[in-house]
N, C-alpha and C positions, 0 to 999 in steps of 0.2 A: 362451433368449430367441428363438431362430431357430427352433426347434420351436413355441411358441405362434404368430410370426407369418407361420407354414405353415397352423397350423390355424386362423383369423383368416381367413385369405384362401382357404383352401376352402368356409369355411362361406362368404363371400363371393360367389364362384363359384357354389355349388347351387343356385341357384333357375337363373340363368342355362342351367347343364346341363338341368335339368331341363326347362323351358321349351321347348330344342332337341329334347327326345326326342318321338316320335311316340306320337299318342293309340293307345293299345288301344280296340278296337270294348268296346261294352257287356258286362255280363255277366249280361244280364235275358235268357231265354228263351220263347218261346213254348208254350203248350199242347198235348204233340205228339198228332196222333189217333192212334188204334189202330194198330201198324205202321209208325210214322211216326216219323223222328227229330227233336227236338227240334231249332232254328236260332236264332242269336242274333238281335236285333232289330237293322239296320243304324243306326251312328250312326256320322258323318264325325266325323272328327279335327277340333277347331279347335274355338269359340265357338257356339252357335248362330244368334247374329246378326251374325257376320262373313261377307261375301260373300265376301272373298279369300283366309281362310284364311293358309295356310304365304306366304311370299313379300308380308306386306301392310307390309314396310318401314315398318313404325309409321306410317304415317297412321290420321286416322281411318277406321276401318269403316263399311260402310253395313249398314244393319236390312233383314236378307232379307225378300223377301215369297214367302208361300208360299199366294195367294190374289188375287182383284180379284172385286169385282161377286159376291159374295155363297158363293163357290167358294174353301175352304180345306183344301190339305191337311194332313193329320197330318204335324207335325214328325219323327215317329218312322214308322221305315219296317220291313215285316217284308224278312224273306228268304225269298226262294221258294226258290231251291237254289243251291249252292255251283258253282263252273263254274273253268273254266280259263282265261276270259277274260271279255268283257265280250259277252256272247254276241246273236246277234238273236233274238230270243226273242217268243212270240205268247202268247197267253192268251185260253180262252174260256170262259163257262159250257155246263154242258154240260144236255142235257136233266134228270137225275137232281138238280140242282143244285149238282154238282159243278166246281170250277176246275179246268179243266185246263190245266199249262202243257205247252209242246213247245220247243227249243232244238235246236241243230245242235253236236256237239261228241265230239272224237276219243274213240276208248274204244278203249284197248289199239293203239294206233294207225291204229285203220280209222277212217274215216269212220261216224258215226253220228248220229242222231236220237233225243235222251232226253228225256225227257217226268216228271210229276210231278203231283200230282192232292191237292186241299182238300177234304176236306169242311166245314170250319169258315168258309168266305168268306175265305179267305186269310188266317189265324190260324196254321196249322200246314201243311205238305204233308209228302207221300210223301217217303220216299228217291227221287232220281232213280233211273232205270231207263232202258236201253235200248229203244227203241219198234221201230227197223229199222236194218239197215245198209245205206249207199249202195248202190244197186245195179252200179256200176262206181265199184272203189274209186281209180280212173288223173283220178275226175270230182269236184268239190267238191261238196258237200251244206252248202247254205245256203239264208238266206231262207225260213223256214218260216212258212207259216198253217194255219188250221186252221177247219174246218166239219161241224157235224153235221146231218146229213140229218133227216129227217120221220120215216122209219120209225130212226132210231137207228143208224145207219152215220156213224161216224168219220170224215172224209178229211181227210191231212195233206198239203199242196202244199209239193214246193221246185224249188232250181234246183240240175240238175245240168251244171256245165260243165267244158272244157277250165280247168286250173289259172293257165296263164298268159295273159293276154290280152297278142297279137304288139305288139312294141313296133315292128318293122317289116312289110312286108307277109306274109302267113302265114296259116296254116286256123285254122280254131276252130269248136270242137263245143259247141250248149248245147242244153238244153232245161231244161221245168219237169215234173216229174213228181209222183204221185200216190200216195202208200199209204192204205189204208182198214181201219179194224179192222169187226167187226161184233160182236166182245163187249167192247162197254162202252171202250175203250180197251187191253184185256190185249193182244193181241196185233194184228199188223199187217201186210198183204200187197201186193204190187206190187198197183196197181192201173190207171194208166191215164198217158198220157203226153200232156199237154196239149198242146203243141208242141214241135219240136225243128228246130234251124238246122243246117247242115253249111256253114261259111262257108269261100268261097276268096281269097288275095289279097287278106285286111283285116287293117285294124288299129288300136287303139283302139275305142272305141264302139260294140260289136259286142255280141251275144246277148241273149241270153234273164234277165233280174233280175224276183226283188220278186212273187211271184205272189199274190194277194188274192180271197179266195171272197166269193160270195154271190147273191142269187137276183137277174135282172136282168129284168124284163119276167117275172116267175114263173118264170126259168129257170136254176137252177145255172152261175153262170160266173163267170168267171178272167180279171180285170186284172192285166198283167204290164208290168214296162217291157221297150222293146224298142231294142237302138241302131240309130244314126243309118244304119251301114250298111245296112239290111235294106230300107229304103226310101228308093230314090235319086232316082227321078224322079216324082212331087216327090221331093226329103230331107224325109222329114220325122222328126219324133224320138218317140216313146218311149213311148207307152201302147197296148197291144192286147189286144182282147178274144178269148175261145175262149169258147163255148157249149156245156155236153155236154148229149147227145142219147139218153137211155135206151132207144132203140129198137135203136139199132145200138153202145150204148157206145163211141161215141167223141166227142172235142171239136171241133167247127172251129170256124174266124175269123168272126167277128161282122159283118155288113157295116152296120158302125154307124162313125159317123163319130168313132172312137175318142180320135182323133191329133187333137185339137183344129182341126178345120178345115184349115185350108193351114198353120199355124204348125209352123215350123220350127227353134224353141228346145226344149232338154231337159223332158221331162215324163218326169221319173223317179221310181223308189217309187209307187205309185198307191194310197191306201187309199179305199176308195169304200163306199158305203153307200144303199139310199133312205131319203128324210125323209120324215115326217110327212105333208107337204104333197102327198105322190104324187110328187114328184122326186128325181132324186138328186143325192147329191155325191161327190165328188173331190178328194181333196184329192193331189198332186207336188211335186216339189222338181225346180225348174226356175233357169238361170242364162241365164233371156232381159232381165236388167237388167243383166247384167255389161258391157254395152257404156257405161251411162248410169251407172250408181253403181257399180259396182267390185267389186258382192257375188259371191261365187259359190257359188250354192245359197240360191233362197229357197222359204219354203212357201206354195206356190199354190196354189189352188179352182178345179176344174172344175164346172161346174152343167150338168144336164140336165133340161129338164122332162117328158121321152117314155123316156130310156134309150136315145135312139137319136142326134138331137144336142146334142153337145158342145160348149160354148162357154166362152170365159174368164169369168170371175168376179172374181176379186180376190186380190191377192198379200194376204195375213194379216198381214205384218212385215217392213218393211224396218227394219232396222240403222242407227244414226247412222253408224257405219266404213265405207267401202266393204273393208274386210279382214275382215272377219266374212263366218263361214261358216254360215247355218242353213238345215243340210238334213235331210233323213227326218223329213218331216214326218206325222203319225196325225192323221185329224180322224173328229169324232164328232158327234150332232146330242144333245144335252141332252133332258130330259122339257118345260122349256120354252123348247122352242125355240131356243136359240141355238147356236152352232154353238163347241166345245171342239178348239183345235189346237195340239199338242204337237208341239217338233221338239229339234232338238238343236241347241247354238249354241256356239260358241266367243268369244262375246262376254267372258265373266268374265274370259278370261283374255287377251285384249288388251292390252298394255302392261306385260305383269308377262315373267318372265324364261321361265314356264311357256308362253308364245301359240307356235305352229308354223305356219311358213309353208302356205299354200294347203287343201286340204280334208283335213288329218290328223285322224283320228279319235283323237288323244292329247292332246285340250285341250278339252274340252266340258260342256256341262249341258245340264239338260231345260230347259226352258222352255214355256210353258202363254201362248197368246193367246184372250179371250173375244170372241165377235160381238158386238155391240150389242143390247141387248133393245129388241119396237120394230121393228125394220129384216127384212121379208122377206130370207129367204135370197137368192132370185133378184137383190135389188138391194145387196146388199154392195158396199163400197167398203173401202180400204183403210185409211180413217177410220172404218170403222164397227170396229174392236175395238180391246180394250185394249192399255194397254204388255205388254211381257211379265211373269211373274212365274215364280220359281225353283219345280219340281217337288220337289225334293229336295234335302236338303245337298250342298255341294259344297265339296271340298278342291282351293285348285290343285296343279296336278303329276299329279292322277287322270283320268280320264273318263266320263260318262254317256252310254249309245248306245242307239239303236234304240226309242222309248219307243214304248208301246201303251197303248192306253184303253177301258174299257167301263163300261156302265152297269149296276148291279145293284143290285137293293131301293132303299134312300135315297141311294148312294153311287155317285160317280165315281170309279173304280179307276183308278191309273197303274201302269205300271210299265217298268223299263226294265233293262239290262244294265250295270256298272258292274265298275271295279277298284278302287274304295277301298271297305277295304283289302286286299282282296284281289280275285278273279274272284267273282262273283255275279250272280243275278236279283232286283232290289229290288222289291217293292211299296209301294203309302201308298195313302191314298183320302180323298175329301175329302166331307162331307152335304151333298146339294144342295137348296137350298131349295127351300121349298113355294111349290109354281105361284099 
């Protein structure tokens, strides 16, 4: 009798077990190309229309949205390549119409740069491969973009700095530097050094972050953030441009009104672009509200209509929380017109056991804000876009970093760096409507 009402109360118990155990990612595989290893397709643990996942103490769940205003991405997401973290990672098409991604990540212990390449639109890629090693391996290698020239020259920007930024006063070495292949992406060589700081006597908010290509006024150049140290009188913070100069191959500073006028709050991460309309934008992750709402890190739009001044625009998304974090922010300008900005937020997991005080990058999602259709760039307001809506699944207790965006054929590609359930580069992409 005592044996039956053991096994009575196990069969009781199973589901219960069960329930507690953690999802396996999918076992559908992608189509690999020639040479190319097969990757599963990313799918989070949990429900598909549970926003909170692990930790939702039985209430009810909310119904993810994974779109607004005519912008839907695919619920199922590929994997671009397997990583050892949740890496920052760039992606770009390349002339040939090849994806190529690039990532910052140890190999055998050195500092290194590995890259990976689609021909299929991001259906399958390459085995990762090493692209270059840090050229001082004593410096971090992070922060990677990526640009391909006219005549078909490669160039991969990052930042190399001193490891620890001084927690009291102290030196610190950064710079942004450059490698450039010229066949095709196979191989890759020092190339050029954008700027570099030898700082004395600081600490905190110091060097060189975040470097960003593309042509400004027709001319190859590099948005980087810069800290607050570097420019004291005024202080001002955090965007600066470099120019290269094919004549004498080197870059100098821009005497462009970079640093947003006299403003004196964080303009960090800088991803910039021109629009359509002949001007450009800018989109930072700035905490000049932290005095008034309590956020810190939000995604803000710089506008210029010359590439020479800069002026505020419009923060994209404030938070109901003053404890919400959304920063690194990628903005993009759509086929019509409006303007796509992606950041990372630790809003989901606010009030659940998974939230981490201040700007931890171990409690976050993507999140996707659309401009208004309708509304000139130039006159955005912070009413002019949507609520936010989820990029991709999300399990609390994981993270999603570093999202990037581009536009190719019918689709708006996302992608970002994540650890559920393990380290990886996700992709998804959503069909954008017809203009």
């Amino acid at each position: 009798m005592k044996r039956i009402k053991l096994y009575v109360l196990l069969l009781l118990a199973l589901p219960i077990l069960l329930s507690c155990a953690p999802s396996a990612p999918a076992d559908t595989t992608a189509v690999p190309e020639s040479g190319s290893a097969a990757l599963p397709d990313s799918t989070a643990a949990g429900p598909a229309d549970d926003t909170t996942g692990a930790g939702d103490s039985g209430k009810d769940s909310e119904k993810r949205v994974f779109g607004a205003e005519g912008i839907e991405f695919e619920e199922k997401s590929t994997v671009v390549a397997m990583t050892a973290g949740s890496p920052y990672a760039r992606i770009r098409v390349l002339l040939d119409g090849r994806f190529f991604c690039v990532w910052p990540e140890k190999d055998g212990g050195k500092r290194a740069m590995k890259g990976c390449f689609s021909s299929d639109e991001g259906k399958s890629w390459t085995m990762p491969k090493v692209l270059f090693y840090g050229e001082d391996q004593t410096k971090t290698l992070a922060n990677a973009d990526i640009i391909q020239l006219e005549d078909g020259e490669i160039l991969v920007a990052y930042r190399s700095n001193d490891p620890d930024i001084p927690k009291t006063a102290g030196d610190f070495y950064s710079s942004i530097r450059v490698h450039s292949s010229k066949d095709n992406g196979e191989t890759f060589l020092p190339h050029s050094i954008v700027r570099e700081l030898q700082e004395h006597n600081v600490k905190s908010s110091v060097g060189l972050w975040e470097p960003c290509f593309g042509y400004l006024r027709g001319k190859l150049t590099c948005f980087y953030a810069i800290g607050m140290s570097v420019y004291k009188d005024p202080k001002i913070a955090s965007t600066d441009i470099s120019v290269w100069d094919e004549a004498t191959r080197t870059w100098s500073i821009a005497e462009y009104e970079s640093n947003d006028g006299k403003n004196t709050r964080k303009n960090g991460m800088p991803i910039w672009q021109p629009l359509s309309s002949g001007g450009y934008i800018c989109s930072v992750e700035t905490n000049r509200y932290k005095a008034s709402k309590g956020n810190i890190l939000l995604p803000y739009l710089l506008y210029s209509a010359d590439g020479v001044t800069w002026v505020d625009l419009a923060c994209a998304y404030f938070p109901s929380s003053g404890k919400a974090v959304c920063g690194a922010p990628f903005c993009i300008e759509l086929p019509d017109g409006r303007l796509a900005i992606s950041f990372q937020s630790n809003e989901d997991a606010l009030g659940t056991p998974f939230a981490e005080e201040g700007n931890s990058n171990n409690d976050k999602s993507i999140k996707v804000v659309l401009s208004e259709k309708g509304v000139a760039i130039g006159d955005l307001r912070s009413k002019n876009f949507t609520a936010p809506f989820s990029a991709f699944r999300y399990t609390l207790g994981y993270t999603q970093l570093w999202s990037g965006m581009f536009v190719h054929g019918d689709y708006l590609y996302i992608y970002c760096g994540t650890n559920e359930p393990t380290g990886r580069i996700i992709l998804t992409k959503a069909k954008l409507p017809r203009a």
